[in-house]
C-alpha positions in Angstrom: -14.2 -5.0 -17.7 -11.1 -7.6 -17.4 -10.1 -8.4 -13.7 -6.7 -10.2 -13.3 -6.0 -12.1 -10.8 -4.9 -15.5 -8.9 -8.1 -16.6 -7.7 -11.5 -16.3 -9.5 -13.6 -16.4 -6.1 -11.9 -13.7 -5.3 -13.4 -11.3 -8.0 -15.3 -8.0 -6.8 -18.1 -8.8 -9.4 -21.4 -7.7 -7.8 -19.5 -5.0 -6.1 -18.1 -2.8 -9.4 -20.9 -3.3 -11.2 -23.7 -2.0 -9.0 -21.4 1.1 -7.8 -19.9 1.6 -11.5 -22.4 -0.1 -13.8 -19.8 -2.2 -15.2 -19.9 -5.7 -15.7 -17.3 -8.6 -14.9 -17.2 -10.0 -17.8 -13.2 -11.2 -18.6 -11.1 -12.4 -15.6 -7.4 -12.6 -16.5 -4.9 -15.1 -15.0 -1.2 -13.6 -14.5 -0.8 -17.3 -16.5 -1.6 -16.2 -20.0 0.4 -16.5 -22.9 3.0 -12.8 -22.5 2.3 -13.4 -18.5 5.7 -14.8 -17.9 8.1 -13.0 -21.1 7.3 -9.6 -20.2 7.4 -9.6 -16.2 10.6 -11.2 -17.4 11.7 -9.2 -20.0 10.9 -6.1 -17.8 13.0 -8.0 -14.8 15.6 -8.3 -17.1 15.8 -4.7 -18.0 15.9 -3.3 -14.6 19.1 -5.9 -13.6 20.9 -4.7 -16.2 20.4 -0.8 -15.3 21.7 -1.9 -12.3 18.3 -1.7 -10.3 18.2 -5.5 -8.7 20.3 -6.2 -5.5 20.6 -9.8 -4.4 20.8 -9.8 -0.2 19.7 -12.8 2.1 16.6 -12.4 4.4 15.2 -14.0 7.4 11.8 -15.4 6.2 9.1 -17.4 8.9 9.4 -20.9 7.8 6.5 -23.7 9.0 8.3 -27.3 9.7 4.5 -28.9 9.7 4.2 -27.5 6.3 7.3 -27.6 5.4 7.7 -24.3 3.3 8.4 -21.0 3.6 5.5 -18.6 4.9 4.9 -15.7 1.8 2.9 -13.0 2.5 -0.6 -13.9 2.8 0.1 -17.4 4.4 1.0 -15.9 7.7 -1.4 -13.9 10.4 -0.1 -12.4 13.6 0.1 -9.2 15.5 1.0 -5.8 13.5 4.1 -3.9 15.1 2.8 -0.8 14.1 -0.8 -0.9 15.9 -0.6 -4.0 17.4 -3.7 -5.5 15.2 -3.9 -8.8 16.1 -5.1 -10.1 12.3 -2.3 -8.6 10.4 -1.3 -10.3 7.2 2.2 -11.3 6.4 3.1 -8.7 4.5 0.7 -5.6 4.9 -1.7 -4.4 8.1 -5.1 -3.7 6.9 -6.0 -2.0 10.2 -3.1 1.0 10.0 -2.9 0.2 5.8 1.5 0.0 6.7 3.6 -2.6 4.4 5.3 -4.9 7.4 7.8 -7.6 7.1 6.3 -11.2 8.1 9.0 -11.7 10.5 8.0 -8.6 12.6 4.7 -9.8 13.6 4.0 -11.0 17.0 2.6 -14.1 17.7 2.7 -15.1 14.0 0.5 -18.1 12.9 0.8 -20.5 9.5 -2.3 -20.1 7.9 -2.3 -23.4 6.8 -2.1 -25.4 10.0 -1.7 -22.7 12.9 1.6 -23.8 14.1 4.1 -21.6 15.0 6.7 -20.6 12.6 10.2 -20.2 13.1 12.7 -17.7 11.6 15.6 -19.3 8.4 17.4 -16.9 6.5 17.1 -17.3 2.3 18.6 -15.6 -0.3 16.5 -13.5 -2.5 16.3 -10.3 -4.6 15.3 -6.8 -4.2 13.8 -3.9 -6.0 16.7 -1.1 -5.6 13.9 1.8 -4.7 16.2 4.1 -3.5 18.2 4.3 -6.8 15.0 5.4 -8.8 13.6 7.4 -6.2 14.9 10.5 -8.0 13.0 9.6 -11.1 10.0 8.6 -9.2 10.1 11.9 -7.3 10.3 13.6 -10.8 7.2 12.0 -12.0 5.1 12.9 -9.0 5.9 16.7 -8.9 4.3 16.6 -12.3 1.5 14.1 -11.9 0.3 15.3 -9.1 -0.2 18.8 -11.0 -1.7 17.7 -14.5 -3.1 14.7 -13.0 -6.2 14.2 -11.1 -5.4 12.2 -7.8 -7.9 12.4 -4.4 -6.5 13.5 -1.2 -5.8 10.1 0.3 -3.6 8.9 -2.9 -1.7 12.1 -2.4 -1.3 11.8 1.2 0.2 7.7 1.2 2.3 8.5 -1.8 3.9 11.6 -0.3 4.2 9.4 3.2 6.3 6.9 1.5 8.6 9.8 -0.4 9.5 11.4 3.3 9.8 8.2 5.0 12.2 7.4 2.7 12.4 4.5 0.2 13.7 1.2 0.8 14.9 -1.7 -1.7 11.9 -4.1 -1.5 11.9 -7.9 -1.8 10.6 -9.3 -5.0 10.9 -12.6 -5.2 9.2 -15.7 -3.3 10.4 -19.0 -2.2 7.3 -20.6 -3.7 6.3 -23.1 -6.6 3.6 -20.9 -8.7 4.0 -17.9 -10.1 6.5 -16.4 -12.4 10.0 -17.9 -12.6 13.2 -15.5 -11.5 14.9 -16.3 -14.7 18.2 -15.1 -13.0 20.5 -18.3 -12.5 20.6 -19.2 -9.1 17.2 -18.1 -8.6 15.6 -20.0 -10.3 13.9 -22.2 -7.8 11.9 -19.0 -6.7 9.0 -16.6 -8.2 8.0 -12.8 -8.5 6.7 -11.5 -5.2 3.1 -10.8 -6.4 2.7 -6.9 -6.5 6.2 -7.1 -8.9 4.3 -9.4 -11.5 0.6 -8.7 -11.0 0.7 -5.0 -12.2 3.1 -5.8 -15.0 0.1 -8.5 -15.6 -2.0 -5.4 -16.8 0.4 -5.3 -19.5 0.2 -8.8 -20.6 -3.6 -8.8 -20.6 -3.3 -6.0 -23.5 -0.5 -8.0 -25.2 -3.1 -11.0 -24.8 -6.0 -8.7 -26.6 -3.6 -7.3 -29.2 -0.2 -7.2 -30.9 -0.5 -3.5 -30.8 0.0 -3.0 -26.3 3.0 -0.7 -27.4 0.1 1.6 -28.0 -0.5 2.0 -25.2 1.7 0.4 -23.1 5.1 2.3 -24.3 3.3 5.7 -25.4 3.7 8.0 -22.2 3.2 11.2 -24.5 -0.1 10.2 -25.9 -1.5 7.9 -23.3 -2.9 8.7 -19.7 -3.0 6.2 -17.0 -5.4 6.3 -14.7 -6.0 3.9 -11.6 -9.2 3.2 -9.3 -8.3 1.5 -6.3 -9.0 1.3 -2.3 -6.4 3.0 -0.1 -4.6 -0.4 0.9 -3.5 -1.0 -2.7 -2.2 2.7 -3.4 1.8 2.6 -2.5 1.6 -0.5 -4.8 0.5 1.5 -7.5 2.1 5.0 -7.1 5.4 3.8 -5.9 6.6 0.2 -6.5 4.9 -0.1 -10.1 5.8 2.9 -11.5 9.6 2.6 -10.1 9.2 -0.5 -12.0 8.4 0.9 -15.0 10.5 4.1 -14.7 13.5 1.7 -13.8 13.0 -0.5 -17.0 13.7 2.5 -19.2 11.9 1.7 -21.7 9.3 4.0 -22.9 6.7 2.9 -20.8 3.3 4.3 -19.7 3.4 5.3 -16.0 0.4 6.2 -14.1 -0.8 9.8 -14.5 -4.6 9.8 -12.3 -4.9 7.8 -9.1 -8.8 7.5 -7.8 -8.3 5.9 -4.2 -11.2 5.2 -2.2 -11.2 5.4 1.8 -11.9 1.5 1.5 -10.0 -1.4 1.4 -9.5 -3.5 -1.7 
């Protein structure tokens, strides 16, 4: 089994393969060769369908630091349930996606100081536009597919709440370059590249991915995952791929646990 991600300590090793009987034996770095050219190739597709809106946001900014808080870099109190260890960008207490500049009493996690609020330009995922396709997918999915109760129920949460356009870019150094001039001092907001990393780690086995990666017909998807990670899954990744319009494989069985990731 291949796991991708940023940070090798943070692998789920002992925990997969004693519930699963798998083994860890590849881990995958979004920084392989393909990494970059198709999460770009694939951001390039969707701004010419007309699918990326460019909009400035206020993000929490730390003057000790000196950078712009992303996501994970900033604690504080959730403004849903009121949490008091809320990350930047999601609640794992009430599993909702939040804005960093929402929470109360937010913290760097760097140095604990206080951040304060500086608007930034930055670009966004125009959900709303593929919702109708997305929507189309589901009905279907969700009758030929197998998905568990809780993966229904968040999906379906997200559909009547209503979609948003979601920020996917970062004012940080690594990651994936926005190759869109005037952007280009920023990178993908993680759960844009990391799921299009899946891709890249089958371009990185083989010159065949189109396989399976641009095969929808012949190919099922299927994704095992804990509850916090579903709406990244079901929603913003497929919308992603749906968006592109290109052929690709979208995700077909969804096996969340009650657990999170």
């Amino acid at each position: 089994m291949a796991y991708m991600g940023m940070d090798a300590k943070e692998k789920p090793a002992d925990m997969m393969s004693s519930n699963l009987e798998t083994n860890m034996e590849t881990i995958i770095y979004v920084t392989i060769p393909f990494g970059y050219s198709i999460a770009q190739d694939i951001f390039w597709k969707l701004y010419n369908q007309g699918y990326i809106l460019k909009d400035s946001i206020d993000q929490l900014h730390c003057t000790a630091c000196d950078r712009f808080l992303a996501d994970r870099f900033v604690e504080g109190t959730c403004p849903l349930c009121t949490y008091e260890d809320a990350r930047g960008d999601q609640c794992d207490k009430c599993g909702k996606l939040i804005n960093a500049v929402d929470l109360g009493n937010p913290k760097c996690k760097l140095c604990k100081a206080t951040p304060v609020i500086k608007s930034t330009q930055h670009l966004f995922l125009d959900l709303p536009k593929i919702e109708p396709q997305l929507q189309k997918h589901l009905d279907k999915v969700f009758k030929s597919g197998t998905w568990t109760n809780n993966a229904k129920v968040i999906t379906s949460s997200w559909i009547r709440d209503g979609l948003k356009p979601r920020c996917i870019s970062r004012d940080l150094k690594w990651g994936t370059q926005v190759p869109l001039p005037g952007y280009t001092d920023k990178v993908f907001y993680v759960w844009f590249d990391a799921p299009i990393g899946y891709i890249s780690i089958t371009a990185n086995y083989t010159e065949h991915w189109e396989q399976w990666w641009k095969n929808p017909d012949k190919v099922d998807m299927y994704n095992f995952l804990g509850k916090d990670n579903v709406p990244f899954h079901s929603v913003i990744f497929p919308c992603t791929m749906l968006g592109a319009n290109d052929n690709y494989t979208v995700v077909k069985h969804m096996i969340a646990t009650g657990n999170y990731t």
